[in-house]
C-alpha angles and dihedrals in degrees: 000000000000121000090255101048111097125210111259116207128182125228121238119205112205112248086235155015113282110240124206118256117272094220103044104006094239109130109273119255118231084239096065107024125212090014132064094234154003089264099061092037087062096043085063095051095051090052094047089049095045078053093240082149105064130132110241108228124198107230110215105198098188087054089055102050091048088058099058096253100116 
């Protein structure tokens, strides 16, 4: 590049709106989306894979029987 010639950039406008992080509130980084950080990126794992996240289900047993599994 020459001495005159400037650098041209263009300017990218997010996709969306950066949301905060759901495990510490701070907006949320490109890198880790949708967390700020690797950290908290890591805390959500663990809980999916302690199974923290599970949908309790209500077990009817009468149902059950009536339907042949027991």
């Amino acid at each position: 590049m020459a001495e005159g010639d400037h650098q041209r950039t263009a300017k990218v406008e997010p996709l969306r709106k950066a949301l905060p992080c759901p495990e510490c509130r701070r907006p949320s980084t490109r890198e880790n989306y949708p967390f700020c950080s690797d950290r908290c990126r890591n805390l959500d794992l663990s809980r999916w894979l302690k199974g923290s996240y599970a949908i309790p289900v209500a077990d009817d047993e009468s149902k059950a029987e009536d339907d042949g599994y027991f």
